[in-house]
ZAMARGU-4260 file (C-alpha; in steps of 0.2 Angstrom, whole numbers, plus 5000, padded with zeros to 4 digits):
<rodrens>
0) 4919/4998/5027 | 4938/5002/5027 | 4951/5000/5015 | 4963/4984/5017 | 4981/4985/5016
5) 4993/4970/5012 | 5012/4971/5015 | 5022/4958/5009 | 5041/4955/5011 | 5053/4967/5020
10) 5037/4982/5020 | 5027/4968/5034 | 5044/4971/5045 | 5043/4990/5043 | 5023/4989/5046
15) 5026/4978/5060 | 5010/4968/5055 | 5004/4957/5038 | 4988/4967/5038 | 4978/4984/5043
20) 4964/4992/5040 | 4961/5011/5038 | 4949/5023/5034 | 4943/5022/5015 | 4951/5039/5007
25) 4952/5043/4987 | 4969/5037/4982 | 4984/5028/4988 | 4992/5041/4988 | 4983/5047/5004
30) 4985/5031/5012 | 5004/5032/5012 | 5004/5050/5018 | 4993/5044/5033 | 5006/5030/5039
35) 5020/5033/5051 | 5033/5042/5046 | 5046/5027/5040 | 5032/5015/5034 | 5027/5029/5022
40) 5044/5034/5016 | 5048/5015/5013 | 5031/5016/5002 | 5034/5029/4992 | 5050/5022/4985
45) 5048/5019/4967 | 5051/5002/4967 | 5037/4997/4977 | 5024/4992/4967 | 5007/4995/4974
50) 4989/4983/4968 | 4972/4987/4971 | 4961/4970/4971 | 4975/4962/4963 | 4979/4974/4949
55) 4995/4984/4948 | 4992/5005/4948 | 5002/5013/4939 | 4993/5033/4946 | 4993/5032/4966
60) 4986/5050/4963 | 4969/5044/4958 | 4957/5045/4966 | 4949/5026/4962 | 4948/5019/4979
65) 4931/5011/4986 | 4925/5004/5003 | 4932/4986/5006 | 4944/4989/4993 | 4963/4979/4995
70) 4978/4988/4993 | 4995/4977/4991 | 5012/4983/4992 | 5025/4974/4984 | 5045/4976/4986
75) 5057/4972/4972 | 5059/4954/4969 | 5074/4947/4970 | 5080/4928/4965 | 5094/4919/4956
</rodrens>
């Protein structure tokens, strides 16, 4: 079963989708390096906050991913 990725805000304009699945690997980490070139320099920035099944990580280095797991990325919020 693959992983599940979620980009919300400006990050769904660079992935040019809402939604994608990819092969299930260790870490987030390896999904970024695995994107396009731009998609995976905008998510490496580090104000993008990243949530596996709904809970920040706070190590995209480990290696914590399963099958049919759901990785979010988030950008900075901003409001007034």
């Amino acid at each position: 079963m693959p992983l599940k990725l979620v980009f919300l805000g400006r990050l769904e304009d660079l992935a040019g989708e809402p939604e994608r699945e990819v092969p299930t690997v260790s870490s987030v980490s390896q999904i970024i390096d695995a994107l396009e070139p731009d998609l995976a320099a905008a998510l490496s920035g580090e104000r993008i906050k990243c949530a596996l099944n709904g809970v920040l990580v706070h190590d995209r280095d480990a290696g914590v991913l399963k099958d049919g797991d759901e990785v979010a990325f988030l950008p900075p919020v901003s409001g007034g």
